[in-house]
RONU-573417 format. One record per residue (C-alpha): residue in one letter; x, y, z. Coordinates in steps of 0.1 Angstrom, whole numbers, plus 5000, padded with zeros to 4 digits. Example, Ala and Ser with C-alpha at 12.3 -4.5 7.8 and 13.67 -1.06 7.14 Angstrom:
<pts>
A512349555078
S513749895071
</pts>
This chain:
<pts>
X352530323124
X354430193153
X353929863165
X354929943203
X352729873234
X351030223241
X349730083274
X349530373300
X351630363328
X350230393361
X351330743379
X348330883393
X347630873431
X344930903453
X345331293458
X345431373421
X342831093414
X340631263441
X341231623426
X340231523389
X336531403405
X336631703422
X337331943393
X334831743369
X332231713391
X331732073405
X329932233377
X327232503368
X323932303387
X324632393419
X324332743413
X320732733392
X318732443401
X317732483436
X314732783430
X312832453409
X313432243441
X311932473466
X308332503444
X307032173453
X309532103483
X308632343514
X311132133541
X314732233545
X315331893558
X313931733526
X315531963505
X319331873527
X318331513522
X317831593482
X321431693477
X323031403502
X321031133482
X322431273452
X325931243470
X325030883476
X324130783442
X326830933422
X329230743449
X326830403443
X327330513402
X331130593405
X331830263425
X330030083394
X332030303368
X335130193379
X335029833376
X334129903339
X336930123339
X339429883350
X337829573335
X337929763304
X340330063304
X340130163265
X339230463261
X335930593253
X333830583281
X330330453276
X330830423240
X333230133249
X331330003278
X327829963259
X329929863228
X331429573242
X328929453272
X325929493247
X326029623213
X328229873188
X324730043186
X324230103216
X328230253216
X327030493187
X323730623206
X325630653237
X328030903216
X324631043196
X323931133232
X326831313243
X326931533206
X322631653216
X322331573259
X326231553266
X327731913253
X325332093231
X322832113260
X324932143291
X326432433271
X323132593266
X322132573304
X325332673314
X325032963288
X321933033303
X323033093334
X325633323328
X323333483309
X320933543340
X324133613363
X325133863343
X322434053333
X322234093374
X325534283366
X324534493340
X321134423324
X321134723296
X324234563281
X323034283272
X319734063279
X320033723294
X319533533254
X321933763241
X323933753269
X324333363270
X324233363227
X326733613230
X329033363246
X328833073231
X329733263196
X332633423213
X334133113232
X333432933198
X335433193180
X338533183206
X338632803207
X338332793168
X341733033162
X343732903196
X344032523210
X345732673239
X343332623266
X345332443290
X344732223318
X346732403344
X343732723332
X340932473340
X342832303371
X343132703382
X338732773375
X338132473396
X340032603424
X338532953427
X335032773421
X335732593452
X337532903470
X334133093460
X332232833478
X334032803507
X333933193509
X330033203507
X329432973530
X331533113557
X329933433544
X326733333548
X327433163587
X328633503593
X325133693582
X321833703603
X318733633586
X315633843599
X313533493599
X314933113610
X314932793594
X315832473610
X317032153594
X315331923617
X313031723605
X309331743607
X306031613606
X305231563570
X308631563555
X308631183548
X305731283523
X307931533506
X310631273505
X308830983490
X307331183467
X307031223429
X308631583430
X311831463454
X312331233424
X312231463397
X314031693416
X317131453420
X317631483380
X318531843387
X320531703418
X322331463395
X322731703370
X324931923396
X326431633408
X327431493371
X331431433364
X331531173388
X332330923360
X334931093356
X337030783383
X336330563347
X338530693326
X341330683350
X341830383362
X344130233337
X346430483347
X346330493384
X348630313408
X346930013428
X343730053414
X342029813435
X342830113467
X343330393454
X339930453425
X337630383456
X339130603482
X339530873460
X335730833448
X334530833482
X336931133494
X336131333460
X332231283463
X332231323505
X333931703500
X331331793468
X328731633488
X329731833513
X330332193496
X326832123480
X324732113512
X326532353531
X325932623500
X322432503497
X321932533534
X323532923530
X320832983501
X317532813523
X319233023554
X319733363540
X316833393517
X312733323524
X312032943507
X309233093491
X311933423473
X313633163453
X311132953441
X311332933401
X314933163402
X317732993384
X319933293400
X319733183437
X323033263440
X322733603431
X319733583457
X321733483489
X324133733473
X322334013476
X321433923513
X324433853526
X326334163510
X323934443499
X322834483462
X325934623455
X327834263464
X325234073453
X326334233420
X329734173425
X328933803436
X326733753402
X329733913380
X332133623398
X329733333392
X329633433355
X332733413351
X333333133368
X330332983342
X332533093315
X334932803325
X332532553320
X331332673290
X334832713278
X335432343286
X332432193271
X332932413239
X336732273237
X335831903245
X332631833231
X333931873189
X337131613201
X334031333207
X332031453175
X335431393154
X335731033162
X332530983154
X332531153121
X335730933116
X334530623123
X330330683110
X330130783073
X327030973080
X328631203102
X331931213082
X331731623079
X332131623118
X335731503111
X336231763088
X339731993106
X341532313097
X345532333092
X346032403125
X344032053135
X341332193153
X337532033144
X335932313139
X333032193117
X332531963144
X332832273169
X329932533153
X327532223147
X327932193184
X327332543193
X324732583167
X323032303182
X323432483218
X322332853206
X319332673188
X318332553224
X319232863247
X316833063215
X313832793219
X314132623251
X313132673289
X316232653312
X314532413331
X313332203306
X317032163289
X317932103327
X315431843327
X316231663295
X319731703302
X318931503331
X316531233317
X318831163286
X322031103305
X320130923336
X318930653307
X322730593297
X324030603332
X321130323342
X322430103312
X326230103317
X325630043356
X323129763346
X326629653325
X328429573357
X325829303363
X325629183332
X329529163323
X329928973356
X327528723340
X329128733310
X332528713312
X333028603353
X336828513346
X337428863331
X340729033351
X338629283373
X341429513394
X338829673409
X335429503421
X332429723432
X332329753469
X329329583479
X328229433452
X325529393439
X323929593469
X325829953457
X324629883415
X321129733422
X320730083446
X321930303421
X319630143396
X316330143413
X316830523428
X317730593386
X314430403373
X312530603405
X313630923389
X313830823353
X309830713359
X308631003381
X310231263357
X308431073327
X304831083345
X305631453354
X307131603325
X306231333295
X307531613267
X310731613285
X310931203285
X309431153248
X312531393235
X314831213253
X313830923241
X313631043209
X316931143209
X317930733219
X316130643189
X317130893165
X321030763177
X319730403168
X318430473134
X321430663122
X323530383134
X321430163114
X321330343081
X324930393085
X325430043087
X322729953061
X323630193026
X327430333040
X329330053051
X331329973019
X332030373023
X333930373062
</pts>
């Protein structure tokens, strides 16, 4: 093994820098979540104010992120923040977490919704289970024959999500509705905003809004850290933020509030408004396959995160397991067993919600980490502090223990699992620990 310094040199600007949170954080929620949204909230202001909060707390979560990311700039993410600022336990869970909350699920509710896209497409086919089963088996077969899924193909998905965006909102400014909405506020909309169901509903905001972490795992390799990781934070999550209320303005606008309550396909919705049933078919067949990317993605990533762990927990040793051509596929159909299991016996919005719930506990304890590190180690070489500390981390914290509470009162189920999950990460770390360590 060589003995050389692999420290990273610094090459990424602002621009790229701003493009990566871009690309990781425009995902699959954006285009299902808002029909749950609209059942308990009946205000288009509220519902605007929904999505720029969530703009505002994954800024507040990605200013946090990056100190630890520049403080600490191994990699691993969580697993090395939690590892080092409290426990190795709390390292393992947080990887426990992304095997069950961090890929298998996302890929189920992003299966999910491609199923319900495209059985808007053609419904005789295939149903929306089969549909979305369907494709997980099939990206699972591709990614366990071919490693070339490339970065310029993602980088290329990302774009036309964004293009498809831009072109349905200027599509839908162009259409006119046969009723009228207004995003003023009014009388009784502070109720709706202060309100258990705002609160819940930000976990399907944050969902959408989820990649903004993304500014971690980049700063050791980005030039003047200490400018560039914030201004490409605030630019990356002012244009999603941005994209995300203007489409979710297009949806309120050119479809009745009370037509997409409890749809996941609202896109297909506004769709069908805006250019006949015919387009709205053709709009559907697009936003499947632009789900297909993030399936793809998750599918690809998700087993690289499981192999680690089976190489470094005895436990989960078979996850390690590769073929000749080094791809983990062991690791790869547990993962998409795991996801098929869920899309066959789940509720999209409850995965949505646990998805939510289980990450949201994570996020609260590594941006709790930024307090605690500063305590801990204050002389630690920090090239990038936390703009307004502690204002920005203690805001991201209490709006994360207002959801994290609301969504437990609510939806208990949802919060025992997700707990559950925590300690089911906790006790395998332990009995790892306990009767394999001789064995690692």
């Amino acid at each position: 093994m060589s003995t050389k310094s692999t420290k990273s040199i610094a090459t990424i600007g602002v621009y790229t820098a701003t493009a990566i949170v871009i690309a990781n954080m425009i995902g699959t929620g954006v285009f299902g979540s808002l029909g749950f949204q609209v059942i308990s909230i009946k205000s288009v202001f509220a519902i605007i104010m929904l999505w720029l909060t969530g703009g505002v707390l994954s800024f507040c979560g990605a200013l946090s992120y990056a100190e630890l990311g520049a403080a600490l700039p191994r990699s691993g993410g969580e697993y090395n923040f939690l590892s080092r600022i409290y426990h190795p336990m709390l390292g393992f869970v947080s990887g426990w977490v992304s095997l069950v909350a961090g890929f298998a699920a996302p890929i189920a509710v992003a299966s999910m919704l491609f199923g319900k896209y495209f059985s808007n497409v053609n419904p005789v086919l295939l149903n929306e289970d089969k549909a979305a089963v369907a494709i997980i088996i099939l990206i699972s077969i591709i990614h366990t024959i071919n490693t070339a899924v490339g970065s310029s193909f993602q980088r290329v998905m990302t774009f036309l999500k964004v293009a498809i965006i831009i072109f349905f909102v200027i599509a839908g400014f162009l259409y006119i509705p046969s009723f009228s909405i207004s995003i003023l506020p009014n009388a009784g909309d502070a109720s709706y905003i202060f309100s258990g169901s705002f609160a819940v509903s930000l976990i399907y905001v944050s969902y959408a809004y989820s990649g903004w972490n993304a500014s971690a795992y980049i700063a050791g390799e980005m030039k003047d850290p200490g400018k560039n990781i914030p201004k490409s934070i605030l630019y990356g999550t002012v244009i999603v933020t941005l994209l995300y209320v203007l489409l979710n303005y297009i949806f309120l606008y050119t479809v009745p509030m009370d037509d997409l309550a409890g749809k996941q396909d609202v896109g297909h919705e506004s769709a069908k408004a805006i250019f006949g049933a015919q387009g709205g078919r053709i709009m559907s067949g697009v936003i499947a396959f632009l789900l297909v990317s993030t399936i793809s993605s998750m599918i690809f990533a998700g087993p690289r995160v499981l192999q680690v762990m089976g190489e470094d927990t005895f436990m989960l040793k078979f996850l390690s397991v590769k073929s000749i051509s080094n791809i983990p596929y062991v690791a790869l159909w547990f993962q998409s067993i795991i996801a098929i299991t869920l899309v066959v016996t789940g509720s999209f919005e409850t995965i949505l919600s646990y998805v939510g719930f289980t990450l949201q506990l994570i996020t609260f304890l590594t941006v709790l980490g930024v307090i605690i590190l500063r305590y801990t180690e204050p002389d630690l070489e920090r090239p990038f502090r936390t703009w307004g500390y502690p204002i920005v981390p203690i805001l991201f914290l209490a709006l994360t223990a207002w959801i994290l509470y609301s969504v437990f009162m609510a939806k208990p189920t949802v919060g025992l699992i997700g707990i559950g999950t925590i300690a089911i990460g906790a006790l395998l770390y332990y009995l790892d620990k306990k009767f394999f360590k001789e064995e690692i």
